[in-house]
N, C-alpha and C positions, 0 to 999 in steps of 0.2 A: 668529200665531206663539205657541208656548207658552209658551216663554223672554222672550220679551222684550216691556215694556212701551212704551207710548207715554208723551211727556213730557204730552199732553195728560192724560193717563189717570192720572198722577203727581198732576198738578195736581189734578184733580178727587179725587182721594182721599189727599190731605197730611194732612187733619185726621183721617183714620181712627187710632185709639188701636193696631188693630196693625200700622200701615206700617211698618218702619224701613228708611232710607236711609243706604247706605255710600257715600264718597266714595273712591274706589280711583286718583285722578290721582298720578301718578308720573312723573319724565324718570330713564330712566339713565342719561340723561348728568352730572343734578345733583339725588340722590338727597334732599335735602331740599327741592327746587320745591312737589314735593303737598304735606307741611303746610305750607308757606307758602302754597300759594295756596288752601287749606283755609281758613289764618285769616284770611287777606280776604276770599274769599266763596264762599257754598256755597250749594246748596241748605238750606232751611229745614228742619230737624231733622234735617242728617244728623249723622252720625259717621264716623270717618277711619280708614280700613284701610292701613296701608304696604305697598306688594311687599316691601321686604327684611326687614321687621320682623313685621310681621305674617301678611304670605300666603307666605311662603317660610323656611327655617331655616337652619342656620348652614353656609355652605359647605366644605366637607372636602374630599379629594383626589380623590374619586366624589361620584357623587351628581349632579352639574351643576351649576348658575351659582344657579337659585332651587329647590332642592329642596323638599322635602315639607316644610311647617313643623311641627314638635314640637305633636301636635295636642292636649294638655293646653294648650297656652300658646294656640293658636289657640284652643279652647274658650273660655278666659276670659277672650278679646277678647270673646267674642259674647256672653260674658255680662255682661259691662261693659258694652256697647252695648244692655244690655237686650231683645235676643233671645231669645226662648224657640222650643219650635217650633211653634207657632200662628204666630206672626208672618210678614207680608209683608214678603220684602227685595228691596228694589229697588238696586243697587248702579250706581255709574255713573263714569267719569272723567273728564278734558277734553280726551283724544284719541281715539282711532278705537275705543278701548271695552276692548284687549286686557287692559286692567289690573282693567275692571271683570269682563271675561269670566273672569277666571283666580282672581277670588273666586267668581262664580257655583259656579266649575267645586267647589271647596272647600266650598261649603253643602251642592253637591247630591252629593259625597261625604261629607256626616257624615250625610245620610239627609234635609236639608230640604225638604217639600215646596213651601214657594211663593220660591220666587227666581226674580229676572226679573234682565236685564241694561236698563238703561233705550234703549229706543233714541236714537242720535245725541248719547248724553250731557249733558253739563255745557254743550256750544257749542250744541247745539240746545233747549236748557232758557233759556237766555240770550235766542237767535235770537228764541224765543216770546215773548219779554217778560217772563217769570214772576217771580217773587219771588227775590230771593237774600239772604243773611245773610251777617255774618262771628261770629255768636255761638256758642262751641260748646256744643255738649251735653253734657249731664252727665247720663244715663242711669239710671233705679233698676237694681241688679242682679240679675238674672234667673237662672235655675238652666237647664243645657241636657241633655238625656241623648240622645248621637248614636245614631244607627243606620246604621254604618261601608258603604257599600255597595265592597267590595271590588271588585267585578267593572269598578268603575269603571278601576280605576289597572292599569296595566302596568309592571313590572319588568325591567330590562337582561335577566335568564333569559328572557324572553320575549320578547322582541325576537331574540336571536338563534335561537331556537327557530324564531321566524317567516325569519330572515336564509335558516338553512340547510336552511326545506324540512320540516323536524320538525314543524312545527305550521301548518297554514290560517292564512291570513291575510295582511292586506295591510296594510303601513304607510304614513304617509302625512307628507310632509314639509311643513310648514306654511309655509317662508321663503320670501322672495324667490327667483325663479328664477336670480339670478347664484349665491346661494348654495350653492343646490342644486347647479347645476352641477360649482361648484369652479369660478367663474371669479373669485371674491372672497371673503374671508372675514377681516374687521375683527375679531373679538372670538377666535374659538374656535385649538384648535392648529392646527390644519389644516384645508384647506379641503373639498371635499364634502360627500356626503351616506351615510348607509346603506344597502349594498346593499340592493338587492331596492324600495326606497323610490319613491313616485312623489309627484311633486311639484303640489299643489293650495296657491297661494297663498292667503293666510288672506281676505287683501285682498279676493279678489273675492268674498269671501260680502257684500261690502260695497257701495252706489250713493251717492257724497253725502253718506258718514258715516250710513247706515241699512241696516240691514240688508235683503236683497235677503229677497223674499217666498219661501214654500215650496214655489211650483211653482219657484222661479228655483235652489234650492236644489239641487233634485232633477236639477235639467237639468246644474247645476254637476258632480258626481258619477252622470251616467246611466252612464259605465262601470262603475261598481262595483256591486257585487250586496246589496243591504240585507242577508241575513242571515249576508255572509262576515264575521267577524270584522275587525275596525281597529283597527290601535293606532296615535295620532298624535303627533308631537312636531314641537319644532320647534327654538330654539338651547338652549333654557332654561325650557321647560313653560309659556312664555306666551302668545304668540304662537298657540302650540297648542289653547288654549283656545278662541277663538274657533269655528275650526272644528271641536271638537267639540261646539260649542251647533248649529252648522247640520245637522254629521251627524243629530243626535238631531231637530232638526227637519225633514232630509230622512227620517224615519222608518227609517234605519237601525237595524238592531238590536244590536248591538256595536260598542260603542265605547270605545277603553279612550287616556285617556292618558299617555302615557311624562313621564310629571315631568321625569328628567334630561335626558332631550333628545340632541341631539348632543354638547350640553357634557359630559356624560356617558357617553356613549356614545365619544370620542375621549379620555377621560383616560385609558382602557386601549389603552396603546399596541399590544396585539398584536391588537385588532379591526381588520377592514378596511372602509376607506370607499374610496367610489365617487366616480371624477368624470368627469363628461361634459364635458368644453373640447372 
């Protein structure tokens, strides 16, 4: 897998001078859990990235739930973290990864080339026996200059471009299949999905809380055609992350993800969504 590391393979390379590890653990139900359980224990030299603080920006009446964060302020986390771009990041959290996925997805749009998502995270780093801390880091400050890869990110304009037939391409709905449907929907205004949308749960790129290998990948999405165009979302651009680490490792060649999501996507009451009940 290109993306993602093993905890073994973490271990054996902690003491390398350019590793750095991001602790990306987060609940949305209780938005301050990950730095608490940052300062009881972590992996040995990481540093702590928040979803709402740090990987997402300030929510407005568009945009969706975790928008694009203000990437001057995202920069000068990474550069507090003492990231430059030489550095190896390994980022990781201590649930099924989508939080560490949705920072991956953020390094490798400012143009970084070694980020990995650790596989099986924080519970499988533990499982191992490995080492943990509650000490945090204090990082020397590093200077970063991105190299913004656009092609990555897709905008509402494009989405419905893709909606109404204007533009190739396939979107892809990352959530749960009740949500997709429209036969539940806890968080958002309304329930469904995006027309035209077809529904590939994020989850099954997943065995065990590890990520399923690249032939298993590939079989996941055998419908879809590598070099048609993807744009993915999911409620809130997290979730969505995930399966855009698998596309890129099922060798797809366009991939773009929709940030806002459907949370975004249903603030404009005159778009239409789809439901299959």
């Amino acid at each position: 897998m290109k993306f993602v590391k093993s905890v073994d393979w973490l271990r054996g390379n902690l003491t390398n001078r350019n590793i750095r590890v991001i602790d990306c653990t987060f609940s949305l139900q209780n938005p301050s859990f990950g730095k608490e359980q940052y300062g009881k224990s972590h992996i040995p030299g990481a540093v702590y990235f928040d979803l709402e603080k740090d990987l997402s920006g300030v929510v407005k009446k568009h945009g969706g739930r975790h928008p694009l964060p203000n990437m001057k302020n995202f920069l000068r986390k990474v550069e507090e973290a003492g990231i430059d771009e030489k550095s190896i990041v390994v980022v990781y959290d201590s649930g099924d990864g989508a939080f560490a996925a949705r920072c991956w997805w953020l390094f490798t749009y400012i143009g970084h080339e070694k980020v990995y998502v650790l596989d099986g995270g924080f519970a499988k780093w533990m499982e191992s026996g490995f080492p943990v801390t509650s000490e945090k880091m204090k990082m020397q400050r590093s200077s970063y200059a991105p190299h913004f890869r656009e092609e990555l990110l897709a905008d509402i304009e494009e989405v419905k471009q893709v909606v109404t037939g204007d533009t190739l391409g396939v979107l892809i709905d990352s959530r749960a299949e009740k949500r997709y449907l429209g036969q539940e929907e806890p968080i958002d205004r309304i329930p469904g999905h995006i027309p035209t949308a077809q529904n590939f749960v994020w989850t099954e790129g997943l065995e065990k809380g590890l990520y399923k290998n690249k032939q298993e990948q590939k079989h996941r999405f055998q419908h879809l055609k590598e070099e048609t165009p993807l744009i993915v979302y999911c409620g809130s651009g997290v979730t969505a992350a995930p399966n855009v680490l698998t596309l890129l490792e099922a060798d797809f060649q366009y991939v773009k993800l929709y940030v806002g999501s459907y949370s975004d996507w249903v603030s404009y009451e005159e778009l239409p969504v789809k439901t299959e009940t």
